[in-house]
LUMMAR-266669 format. One record per residue (C-alpha): residue in one letter; x, y, z. Coordinates in Angstrom, 2 decimals, decimal comma. Layout:
N
<rec><type>a</type><u>X</u><v>Y</v><w>Z</w></rec>
...
This chain:
83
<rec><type>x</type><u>-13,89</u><v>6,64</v><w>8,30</w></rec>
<rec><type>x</type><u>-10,46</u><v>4,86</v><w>7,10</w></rec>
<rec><type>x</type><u>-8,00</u><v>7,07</v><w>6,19</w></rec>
<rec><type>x</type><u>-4,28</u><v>5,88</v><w>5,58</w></rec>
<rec><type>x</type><u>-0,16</u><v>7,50</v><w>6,13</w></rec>
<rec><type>x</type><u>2,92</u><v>6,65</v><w>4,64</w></rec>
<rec><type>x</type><u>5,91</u><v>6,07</v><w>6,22</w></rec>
<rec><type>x</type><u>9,10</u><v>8,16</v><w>5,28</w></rec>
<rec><type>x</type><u>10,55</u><v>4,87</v><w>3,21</w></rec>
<rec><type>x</type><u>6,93</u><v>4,46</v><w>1,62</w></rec>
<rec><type>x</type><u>7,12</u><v>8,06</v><w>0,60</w></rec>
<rec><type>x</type><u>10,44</u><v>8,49</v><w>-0,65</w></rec>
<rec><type>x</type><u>9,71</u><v>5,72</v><w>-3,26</w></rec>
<rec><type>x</type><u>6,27</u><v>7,00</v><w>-4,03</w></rec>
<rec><type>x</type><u>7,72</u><v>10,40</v><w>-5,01</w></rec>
<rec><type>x</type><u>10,58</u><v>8,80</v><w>-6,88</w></rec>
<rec><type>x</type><u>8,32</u><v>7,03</v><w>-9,80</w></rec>
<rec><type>x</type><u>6,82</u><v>8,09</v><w>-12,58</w></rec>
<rec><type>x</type><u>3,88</u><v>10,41</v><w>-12,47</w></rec>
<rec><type>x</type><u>1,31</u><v>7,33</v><w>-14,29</w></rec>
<rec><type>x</type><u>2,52</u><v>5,17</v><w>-11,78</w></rec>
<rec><type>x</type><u>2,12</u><v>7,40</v><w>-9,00</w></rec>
<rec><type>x</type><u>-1,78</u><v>8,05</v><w>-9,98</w></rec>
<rec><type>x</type><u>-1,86</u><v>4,66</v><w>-10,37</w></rec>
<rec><type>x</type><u>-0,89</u><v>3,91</v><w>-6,81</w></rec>
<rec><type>x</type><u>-3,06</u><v>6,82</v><w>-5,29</w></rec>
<rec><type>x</type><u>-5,99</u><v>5,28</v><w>-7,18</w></rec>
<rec><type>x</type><u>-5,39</u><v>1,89</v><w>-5,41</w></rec>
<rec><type>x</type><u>-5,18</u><v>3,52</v><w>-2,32</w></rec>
<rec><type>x</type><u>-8,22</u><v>5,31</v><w>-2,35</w></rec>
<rec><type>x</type><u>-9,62</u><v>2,40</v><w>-3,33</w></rec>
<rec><type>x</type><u>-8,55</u><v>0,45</v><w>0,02</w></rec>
<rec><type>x</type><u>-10,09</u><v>3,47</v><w>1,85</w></rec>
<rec><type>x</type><u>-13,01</u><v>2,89</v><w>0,20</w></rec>
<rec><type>x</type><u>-13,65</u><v>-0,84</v><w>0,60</w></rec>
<rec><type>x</type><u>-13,43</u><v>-1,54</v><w>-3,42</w></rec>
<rec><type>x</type><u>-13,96</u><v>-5,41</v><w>-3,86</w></rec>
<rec><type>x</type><u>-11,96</u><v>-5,96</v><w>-6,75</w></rec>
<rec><type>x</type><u>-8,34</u><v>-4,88</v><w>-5,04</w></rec>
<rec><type>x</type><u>-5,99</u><v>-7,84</v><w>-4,47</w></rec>
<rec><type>x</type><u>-4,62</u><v>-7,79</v><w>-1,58</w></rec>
<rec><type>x</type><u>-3,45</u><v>-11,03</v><w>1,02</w></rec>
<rec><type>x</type><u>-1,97</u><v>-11,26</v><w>4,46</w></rec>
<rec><type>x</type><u>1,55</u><v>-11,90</v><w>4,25</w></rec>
<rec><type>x</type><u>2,49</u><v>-14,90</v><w>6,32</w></rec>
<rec><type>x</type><u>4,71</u><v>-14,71</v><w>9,30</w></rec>
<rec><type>x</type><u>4,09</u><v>-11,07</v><w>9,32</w></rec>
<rec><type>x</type><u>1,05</u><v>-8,55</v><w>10,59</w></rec>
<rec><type>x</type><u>1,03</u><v>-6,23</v><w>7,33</w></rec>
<rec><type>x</type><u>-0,69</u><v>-7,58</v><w>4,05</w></rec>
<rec><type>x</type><u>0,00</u><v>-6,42</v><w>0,76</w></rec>
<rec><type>x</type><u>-1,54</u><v>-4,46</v><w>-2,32</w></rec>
<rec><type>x</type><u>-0,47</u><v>-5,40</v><w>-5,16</w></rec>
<rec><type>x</type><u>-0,60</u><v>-2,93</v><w>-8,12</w></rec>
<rec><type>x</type><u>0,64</u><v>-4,22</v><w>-11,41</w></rec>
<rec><type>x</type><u>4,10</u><v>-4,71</v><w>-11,02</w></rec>
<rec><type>x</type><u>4,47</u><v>-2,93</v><w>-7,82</w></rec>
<rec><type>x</type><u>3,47</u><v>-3,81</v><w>-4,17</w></rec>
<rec><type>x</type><u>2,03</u><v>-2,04</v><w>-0,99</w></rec>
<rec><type>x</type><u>2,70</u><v>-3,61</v><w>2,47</w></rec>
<rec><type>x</type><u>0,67</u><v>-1,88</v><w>5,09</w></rec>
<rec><type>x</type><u>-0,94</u><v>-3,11</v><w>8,29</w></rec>
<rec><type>x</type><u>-4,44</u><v>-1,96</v><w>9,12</w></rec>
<rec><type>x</type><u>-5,06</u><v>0,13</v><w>12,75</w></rec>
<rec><type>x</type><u>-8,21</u><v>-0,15</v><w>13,73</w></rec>
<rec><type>x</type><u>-7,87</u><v>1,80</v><w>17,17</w></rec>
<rec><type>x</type><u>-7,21</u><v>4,78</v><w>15,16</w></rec>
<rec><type>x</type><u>-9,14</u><v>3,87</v><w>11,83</w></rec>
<rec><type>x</type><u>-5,48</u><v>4,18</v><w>9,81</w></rec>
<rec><type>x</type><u>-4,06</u><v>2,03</v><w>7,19</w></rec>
<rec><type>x</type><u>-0,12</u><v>2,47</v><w>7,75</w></rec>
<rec><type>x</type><u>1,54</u><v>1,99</v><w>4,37</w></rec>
<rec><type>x</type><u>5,05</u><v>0,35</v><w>5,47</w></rec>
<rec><type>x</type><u>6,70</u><v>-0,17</v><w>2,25</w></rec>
<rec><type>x</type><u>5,82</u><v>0,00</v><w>-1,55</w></rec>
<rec><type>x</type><u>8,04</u><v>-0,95</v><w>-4,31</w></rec>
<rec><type>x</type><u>8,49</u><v>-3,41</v><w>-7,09</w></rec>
<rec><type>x</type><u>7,56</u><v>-6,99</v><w>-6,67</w></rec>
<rec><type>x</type><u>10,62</u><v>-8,81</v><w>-6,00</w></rec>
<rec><type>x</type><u>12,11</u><v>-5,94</v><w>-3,68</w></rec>
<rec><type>x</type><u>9,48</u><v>-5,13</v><w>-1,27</w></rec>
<rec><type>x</type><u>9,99</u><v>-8,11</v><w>0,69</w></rec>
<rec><type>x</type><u>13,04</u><v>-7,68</v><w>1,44</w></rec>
């Protein structure tokens, strides 16, 4: 079974936002664990991770499949994350 971590950058802004948009980020990431169809997520050219995208936030994470682990790299809004 798929079970995911945050990284210390991933978690600092994750505790940092409002409680709704915490729950709704949670949600979305349960969802990934559990293989919902309707997520929207795309690999991110040039790069290994691919991203989440939750309304007007986004998720980078790249999926390990030796140890059955999505590794949550980065989330923040949609114009900072990529940088």
């Amino acid at each position: 079974m798929l079970d995911y971590i945050l990284l210390k950058p991933a978690q600092k802004y994750l505790e940092r936002l409002r409680v709704e948009d915490q729950l709704r980020i949670i949600r979305a990431l349960d969802g990934l664990i559990i293989g919902t169809e309707n997520l929207d997520i795309k690999p991110l050219k040039g790069r290994e991770e691919s991203r989440l995208r939750v309304g007007k936030y986004r998720i980078l994470f790249v999926e390990d499949t030796v140890n059955q682990l999505y590794v949550i790299t980065a989330i923040g809004a949609r114009g900072d994350v990529y940088k």
